[in-house]
C-alpha positions as CSV (number, residue, x, y, z in Angstrom):
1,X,64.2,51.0,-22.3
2,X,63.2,48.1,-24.7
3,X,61.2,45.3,-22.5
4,X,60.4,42.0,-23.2
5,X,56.8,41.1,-25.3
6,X,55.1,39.8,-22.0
7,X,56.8,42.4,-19.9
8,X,55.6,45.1,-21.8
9,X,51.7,43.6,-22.4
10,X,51.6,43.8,-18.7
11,X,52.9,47.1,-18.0
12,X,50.6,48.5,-20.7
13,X,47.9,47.1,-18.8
14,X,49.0,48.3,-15.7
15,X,49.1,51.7,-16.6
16,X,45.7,51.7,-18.9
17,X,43.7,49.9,-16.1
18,X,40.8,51.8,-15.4
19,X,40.1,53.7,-11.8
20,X,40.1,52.1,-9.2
21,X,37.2,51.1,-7.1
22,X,36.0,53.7,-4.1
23,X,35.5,49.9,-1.7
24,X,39.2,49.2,-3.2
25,X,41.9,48.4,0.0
26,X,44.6,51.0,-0.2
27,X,47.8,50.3,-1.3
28,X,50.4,48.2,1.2
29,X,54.2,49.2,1.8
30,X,56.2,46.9,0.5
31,X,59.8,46.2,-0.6
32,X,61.4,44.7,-3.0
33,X,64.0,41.6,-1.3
34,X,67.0,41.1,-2.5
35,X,67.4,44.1,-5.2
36,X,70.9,44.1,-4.7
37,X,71.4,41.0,-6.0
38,X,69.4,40.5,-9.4
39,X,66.0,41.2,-7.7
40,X,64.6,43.9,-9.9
41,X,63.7,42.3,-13.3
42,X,62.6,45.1,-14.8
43,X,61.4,48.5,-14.6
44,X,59.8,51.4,-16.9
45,X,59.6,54.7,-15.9
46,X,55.8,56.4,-15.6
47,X,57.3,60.5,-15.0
48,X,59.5,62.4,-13.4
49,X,59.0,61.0,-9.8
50,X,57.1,57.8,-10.3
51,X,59.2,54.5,-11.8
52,X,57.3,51.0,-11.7
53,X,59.4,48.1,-10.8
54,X,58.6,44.6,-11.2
55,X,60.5,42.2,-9.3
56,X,62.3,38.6,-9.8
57,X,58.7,37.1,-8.3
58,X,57.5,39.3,-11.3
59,X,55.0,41.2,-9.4
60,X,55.2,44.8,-9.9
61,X,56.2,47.6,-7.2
62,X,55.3,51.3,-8.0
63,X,58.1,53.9,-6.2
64,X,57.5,57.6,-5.5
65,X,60.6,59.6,-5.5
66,X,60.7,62.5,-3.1
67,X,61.2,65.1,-5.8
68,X,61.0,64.9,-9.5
69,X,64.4,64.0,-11.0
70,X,64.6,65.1,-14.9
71,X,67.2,62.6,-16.1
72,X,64.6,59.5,-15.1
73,X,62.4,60.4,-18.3
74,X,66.0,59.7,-20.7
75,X,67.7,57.7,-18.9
76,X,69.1,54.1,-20.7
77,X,69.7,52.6,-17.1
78,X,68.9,53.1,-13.5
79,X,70.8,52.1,-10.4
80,X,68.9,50.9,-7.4
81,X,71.1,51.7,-4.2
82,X,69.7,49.6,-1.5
83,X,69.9,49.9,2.3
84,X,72.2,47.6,4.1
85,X,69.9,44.3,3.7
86,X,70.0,44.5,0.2
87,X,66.3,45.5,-0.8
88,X,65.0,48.5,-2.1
89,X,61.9,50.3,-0.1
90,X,60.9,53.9,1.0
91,X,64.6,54.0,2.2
92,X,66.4,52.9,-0.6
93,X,67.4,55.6,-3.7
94,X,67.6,55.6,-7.4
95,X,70.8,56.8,-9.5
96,X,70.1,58.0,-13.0
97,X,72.7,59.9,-14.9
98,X,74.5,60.1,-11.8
99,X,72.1,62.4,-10.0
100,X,70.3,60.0,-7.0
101,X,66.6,60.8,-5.9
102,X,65.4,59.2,-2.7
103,X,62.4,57.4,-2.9
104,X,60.1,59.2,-0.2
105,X,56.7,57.6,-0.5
106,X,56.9,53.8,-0.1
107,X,57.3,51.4,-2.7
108,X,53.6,50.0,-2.8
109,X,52.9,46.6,-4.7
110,X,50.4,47.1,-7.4
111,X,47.9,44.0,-9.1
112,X,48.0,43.8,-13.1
113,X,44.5,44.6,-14.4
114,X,42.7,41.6,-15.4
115,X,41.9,41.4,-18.5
């Protein structure tokens, strides 16, 4: 997937940042609100089970699928199938090359690095 120039600076920082801290607060559950309906603005896929998602508020979500699902890594597009209020959490499901993989961890909101 080809991402915008400021989309991608970000995401290359998210996923360069260094460790973090042992005093850092654990990660919150969070979902994504309306997903259904032009919520996701983009998203980049990290391996086999974990995609990051950033949102139309453009913060970015990270999603844990409950097994590893191979088409992800070569896969042009993703479907997000939401649960019945329209966003996408530990509920919700990805489709990519028609095989869906639940997410089973929840979808945690992550902070860019600062540079």
């Amino acid at each position: 997937m080809s991402l915008p120039g400021r989309c991608k600076s970000s995401l290359d920082r998210l996923l360069n940042r260094s460790a973090v801290p042992a005093n850092a607060a654990p990660a919150q559950e969070a979902r994504i609100p309306f997903a259904n309906r032009g919520g996701i603005y983009s998203w980049a896929v990290v391996d086999s089970r974990t995609l990051l998602i950033q949102g139309r508020d453009r913060q970015w979500y990270k999603a844990t699928l409950f097994s590893p699902c191979f088409n992800l890594t070569t896969a042009r597009t993703v479907r997000f199938k939401t649960d019945a209020s329209g966003s996408f959490d530990k509920f919700s499901s990805i489709v990519a090359r028609r095989r869906r993989s639940p997410a089973a961890a929840a979808v945690m909101r992550i902070a860019p690095a600062l540079a």
